[in-house]
C-alpha distance (Angstrom), angle and dihedral (degrees) to the residues before:
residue distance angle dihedral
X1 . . .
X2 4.12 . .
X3 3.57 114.1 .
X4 4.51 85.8 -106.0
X5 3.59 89.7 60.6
X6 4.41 92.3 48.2
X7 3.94 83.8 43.1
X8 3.83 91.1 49.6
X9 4.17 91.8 42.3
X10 3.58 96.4 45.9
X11 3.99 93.4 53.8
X12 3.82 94.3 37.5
X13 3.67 89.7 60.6
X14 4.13 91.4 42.9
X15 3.51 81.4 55.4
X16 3.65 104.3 48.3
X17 3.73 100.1 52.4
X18 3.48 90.4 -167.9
X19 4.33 92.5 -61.2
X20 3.95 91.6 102.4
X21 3.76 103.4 144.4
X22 3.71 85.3 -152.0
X23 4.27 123.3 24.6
X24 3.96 131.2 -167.5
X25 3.77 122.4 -172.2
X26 3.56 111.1 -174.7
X27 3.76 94.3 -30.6
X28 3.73 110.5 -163.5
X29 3.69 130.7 -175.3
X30 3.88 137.2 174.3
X31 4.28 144.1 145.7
X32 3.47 96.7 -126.9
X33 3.31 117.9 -64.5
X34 3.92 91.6 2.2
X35 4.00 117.1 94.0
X36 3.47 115.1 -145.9
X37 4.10 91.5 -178.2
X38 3.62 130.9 -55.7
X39 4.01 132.9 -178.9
X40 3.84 87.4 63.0
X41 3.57 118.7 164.4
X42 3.70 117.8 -179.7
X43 4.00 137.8 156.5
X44 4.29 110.3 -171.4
X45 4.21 101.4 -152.5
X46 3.70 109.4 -143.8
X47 3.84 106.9 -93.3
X48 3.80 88.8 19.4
X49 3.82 121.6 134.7
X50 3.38 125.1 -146.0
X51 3.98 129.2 -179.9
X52 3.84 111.6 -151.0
X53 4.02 104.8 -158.8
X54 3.68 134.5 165.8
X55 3.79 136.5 133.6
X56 4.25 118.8 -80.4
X57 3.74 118.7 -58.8
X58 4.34 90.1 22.7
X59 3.57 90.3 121.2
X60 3.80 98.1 -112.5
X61 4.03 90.4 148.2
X62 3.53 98.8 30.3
X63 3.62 81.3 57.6
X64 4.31 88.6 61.5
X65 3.86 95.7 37.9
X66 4.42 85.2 56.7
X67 4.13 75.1 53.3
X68 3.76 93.4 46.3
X69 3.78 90.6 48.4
X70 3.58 97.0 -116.0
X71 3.51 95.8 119.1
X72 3.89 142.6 19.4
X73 3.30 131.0 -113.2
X74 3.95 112.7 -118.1
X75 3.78 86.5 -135.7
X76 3.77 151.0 -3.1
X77 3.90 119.1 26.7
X78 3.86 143.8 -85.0
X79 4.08 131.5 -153.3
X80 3.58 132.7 -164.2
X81 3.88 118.1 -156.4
X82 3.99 85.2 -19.2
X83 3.98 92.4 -48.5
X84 3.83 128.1 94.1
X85 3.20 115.3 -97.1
X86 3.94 117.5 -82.8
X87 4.03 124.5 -162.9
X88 3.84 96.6 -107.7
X89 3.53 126.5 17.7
X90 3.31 126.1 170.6
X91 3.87 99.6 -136.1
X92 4.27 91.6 58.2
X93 4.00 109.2 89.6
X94 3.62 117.3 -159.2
X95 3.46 127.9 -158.8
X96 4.12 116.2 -177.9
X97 3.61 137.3 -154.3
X98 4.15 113.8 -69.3
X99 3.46 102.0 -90.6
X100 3.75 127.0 169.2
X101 4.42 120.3 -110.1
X102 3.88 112.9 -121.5
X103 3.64 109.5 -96.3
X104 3.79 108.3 -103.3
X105 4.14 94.5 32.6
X106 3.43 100.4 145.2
X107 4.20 92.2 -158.8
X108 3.61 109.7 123.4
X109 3.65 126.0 -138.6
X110 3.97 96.2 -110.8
X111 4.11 88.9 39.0
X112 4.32 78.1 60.6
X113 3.96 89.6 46.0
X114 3.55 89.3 40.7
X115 3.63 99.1 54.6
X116 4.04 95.2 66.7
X117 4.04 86.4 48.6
X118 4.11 89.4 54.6
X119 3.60 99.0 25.4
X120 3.73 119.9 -98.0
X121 3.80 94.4 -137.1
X122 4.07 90.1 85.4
X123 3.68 96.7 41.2
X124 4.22 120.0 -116.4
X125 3.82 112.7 -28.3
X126 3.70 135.4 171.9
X127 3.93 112.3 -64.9
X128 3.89 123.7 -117.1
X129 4.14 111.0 -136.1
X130 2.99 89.9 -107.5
X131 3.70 102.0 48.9
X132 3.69 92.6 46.8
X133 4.21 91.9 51.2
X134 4.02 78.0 50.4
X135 3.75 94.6 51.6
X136 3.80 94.0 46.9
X137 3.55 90.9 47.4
X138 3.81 98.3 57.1
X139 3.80 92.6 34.9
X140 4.21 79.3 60.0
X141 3.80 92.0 56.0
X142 3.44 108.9 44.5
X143 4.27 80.8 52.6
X144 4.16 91.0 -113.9
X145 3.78 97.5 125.5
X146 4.28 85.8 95.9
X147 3.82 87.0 60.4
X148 3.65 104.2 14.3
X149 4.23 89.1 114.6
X150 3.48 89.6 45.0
X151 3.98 131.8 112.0
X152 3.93 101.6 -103.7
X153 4.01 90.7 -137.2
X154 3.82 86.9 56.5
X155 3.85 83.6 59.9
X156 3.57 132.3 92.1
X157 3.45 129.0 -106.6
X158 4.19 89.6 -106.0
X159 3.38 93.6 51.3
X160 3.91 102.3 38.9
X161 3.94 77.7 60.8
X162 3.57 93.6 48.8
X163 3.87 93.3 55.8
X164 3.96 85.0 42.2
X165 4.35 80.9 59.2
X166 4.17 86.9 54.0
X167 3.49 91.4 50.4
X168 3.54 107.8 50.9
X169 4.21 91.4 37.4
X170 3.79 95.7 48.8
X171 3.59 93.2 82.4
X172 3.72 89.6 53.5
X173 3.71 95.6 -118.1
X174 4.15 122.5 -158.1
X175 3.64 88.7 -149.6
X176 3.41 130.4 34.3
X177 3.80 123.6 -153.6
X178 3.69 117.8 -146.7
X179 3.57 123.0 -178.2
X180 4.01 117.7 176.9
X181 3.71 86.5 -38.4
X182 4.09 94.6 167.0
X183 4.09 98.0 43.8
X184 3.38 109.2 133.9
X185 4.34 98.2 14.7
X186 3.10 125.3 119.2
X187 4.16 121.2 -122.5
X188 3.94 97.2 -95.7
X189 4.16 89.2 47.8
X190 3.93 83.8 38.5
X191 3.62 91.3 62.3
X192 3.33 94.7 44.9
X193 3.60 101.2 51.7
X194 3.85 87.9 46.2
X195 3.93 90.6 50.5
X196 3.94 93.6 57.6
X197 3.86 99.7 45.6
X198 4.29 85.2 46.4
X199 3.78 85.1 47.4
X200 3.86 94.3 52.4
X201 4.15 89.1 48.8
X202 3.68 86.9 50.0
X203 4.05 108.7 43.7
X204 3.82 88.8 31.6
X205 3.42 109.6 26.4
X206 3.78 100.8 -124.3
X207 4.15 118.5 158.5
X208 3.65 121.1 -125.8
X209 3.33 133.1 -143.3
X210 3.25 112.7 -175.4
X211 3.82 129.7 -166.6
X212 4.05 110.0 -166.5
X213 4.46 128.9 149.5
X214 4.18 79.7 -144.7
X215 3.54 119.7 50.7
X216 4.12 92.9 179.8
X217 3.96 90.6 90.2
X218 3.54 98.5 55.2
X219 3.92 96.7 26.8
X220 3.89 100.1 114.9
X221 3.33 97.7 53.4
X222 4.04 100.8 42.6
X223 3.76 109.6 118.3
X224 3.99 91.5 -173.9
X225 3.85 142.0 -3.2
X226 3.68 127.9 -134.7
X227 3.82 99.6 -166.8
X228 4.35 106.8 -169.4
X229 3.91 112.9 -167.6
X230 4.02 134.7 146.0
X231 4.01 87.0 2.6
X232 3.95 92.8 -63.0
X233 3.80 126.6 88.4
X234 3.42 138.0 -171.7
X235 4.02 126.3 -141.2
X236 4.24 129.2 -158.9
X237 3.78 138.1 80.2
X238 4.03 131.7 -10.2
X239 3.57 76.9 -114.4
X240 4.11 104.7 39.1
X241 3.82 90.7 45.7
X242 4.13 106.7 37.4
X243 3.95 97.9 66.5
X244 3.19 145.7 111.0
X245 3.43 107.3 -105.1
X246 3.64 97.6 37.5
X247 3.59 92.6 56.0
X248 3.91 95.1 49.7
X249 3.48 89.4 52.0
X250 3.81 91.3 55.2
X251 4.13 101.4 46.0
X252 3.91 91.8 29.2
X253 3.73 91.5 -131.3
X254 4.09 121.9 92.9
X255 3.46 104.9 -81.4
X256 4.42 117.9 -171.8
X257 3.32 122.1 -154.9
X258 4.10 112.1 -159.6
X259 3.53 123.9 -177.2
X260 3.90 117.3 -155.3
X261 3.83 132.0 168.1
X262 3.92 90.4 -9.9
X263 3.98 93.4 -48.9
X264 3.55 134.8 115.4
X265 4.13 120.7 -143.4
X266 3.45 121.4 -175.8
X267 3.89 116.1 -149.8
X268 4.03 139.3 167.8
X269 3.52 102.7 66.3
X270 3.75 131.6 61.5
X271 4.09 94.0 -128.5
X272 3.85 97.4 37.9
X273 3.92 81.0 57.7
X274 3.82 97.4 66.2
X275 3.91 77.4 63.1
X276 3.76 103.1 64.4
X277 3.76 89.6 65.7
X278 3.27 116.4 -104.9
X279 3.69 97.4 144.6
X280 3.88 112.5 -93.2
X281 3.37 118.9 140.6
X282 4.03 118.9 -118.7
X283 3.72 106.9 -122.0
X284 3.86 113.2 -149.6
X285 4.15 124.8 -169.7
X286 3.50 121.4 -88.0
X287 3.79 108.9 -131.6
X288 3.63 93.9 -150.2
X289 4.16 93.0 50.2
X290 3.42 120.8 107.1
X291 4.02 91.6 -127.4
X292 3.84 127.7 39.4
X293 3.74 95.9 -113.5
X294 4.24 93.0 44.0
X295 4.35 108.9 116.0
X296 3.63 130.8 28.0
X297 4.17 99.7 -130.2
């Protein structure tokens, strides 16, 4: 470990005081002989956000699917609200990449909302009162009323990620899951989609973790970054993490770190590029491929 990364541990766990909504101990996680990262220590405050970047293959979203339950770590351990972690608790939002309905899906947007009010796991059902004054009531903020009785596939790619929001803060999640959740907006629906997931964190305390290839979107309201590259990572800051010498350090290759018109870009080294958004996807490992780098998740 460098000395940022013992800095950053020790005052994460002063910090925590045993309320982390979400807590790593030595975390560890590999495809056979490949290490993603191991050694992680991490406590997730409630109503913290935290970016997770690194270059393709990292392990940025096998890092949330260890969360979701749908894989185990290699080593270490991992809590939820004190607990370890089970494969689908009610109190963990997700919210996936942006990725277009089927044409001819005949799911509504507030049928999508509706299904993390009534609980997804046994289909659409009959709403309570109360569950329906719920629904309405988070269809309202996340600004889907327009469109909330309309096909999702008819919807744009915006607002099929606005009804995603609903669904995966109706349950009134302590942690929200994130993974590439503006891929594919554009900067007005960016913004938006950014705004309602802050907005939940704030009013209702839910942590963030938040896997993204361009941090500028999300940048002013990142509490901490957990940058993943070459099987090492380092944790602190926007502004302790994103620099120059930090990042050479972690890929071993200069690395700059320029800051123009209220952006960051990372260039110098092929992966750190991917970072500096210019629109690549991050590839993670499938762990049902036959090689490490097999399957885009």
């Amino acid at each position: 470990m460098t000395t940022l990364q013992d800095r950053d541990r020790t005052a994460t766990a002063a910090r925590s005081g045993g309320s982390a909504v979400l807590a790593l101990r030595d975390a560890g996680l590999a495809y056979g002989s490949r290490r993603l990262w191991d050694g992680l220590d991490l406590d997730v405050q409630p109503g913290e956000f935290v970016a997770v970047l690194g270059p393709n293959g990292a392990g940025k979203t096998s890092l949330l699917r260890t969360v979701l339950g749908q894989q185990r770590l290699t080593s270490g351990s991992m809590s939820f609200l004190g607990r370890p972690v089970r494969r689908g608790h009610r109190r963990i939002g997700y919210i996936p990449q942006q990725r277009l309905m089927d044409s001819g899906t005949p799911l509504r947007a507030r049928d999508m909302i509706a299904q993390g009010v009534t609980g997804h796991r046994w289909g659409i059902r009959p709403e309570r009162r109360a569950e329906r004054e719920r629904i309405d009531r988070i269809v309202a903020e996340v600004g889907a009323t327009a469109f909330a009785d309309a096909p999702v596939a008819e919807l744009s790619g915006g607002e099929q990620q606005r009804t995603r929001v609903g669904q995966a803060i109706a349950a009134d999640p302590a942690l929200l899951l994130c993974d590439e959740p503006l891929i594919s907006l554009d900067l007005r629906h960016q913004r938006g989609v950014t705004e309602l997931i802050d907005r939940q964190r704030r009013q209702q305390g839910a942590a963030v973790l938040f896997v993204t290839h361009d941090v500028n979107p999300i940048l002013d309201v990142v509490d901490r970054v957990l940058y993943i590259a070459g099987g090492r990572f380092r944790i602190g800051a926007p502004d302790e993490v994103l620099r120059a010498d930090v990042l050479s350090d972690l890929y071993g290759t200069p690395v700059d770190v320029v800051r123009t018109m209220g952006r960051i870009v990372i260039v110098g080294a092929s992966d750190a590029h991917d970072t500096a958004g210019d629109g690549h996807h991050h590839c993670e490992p499938s762990p049902h491929a036959t090689t490490p780098d097999e399957g885009r998740i």
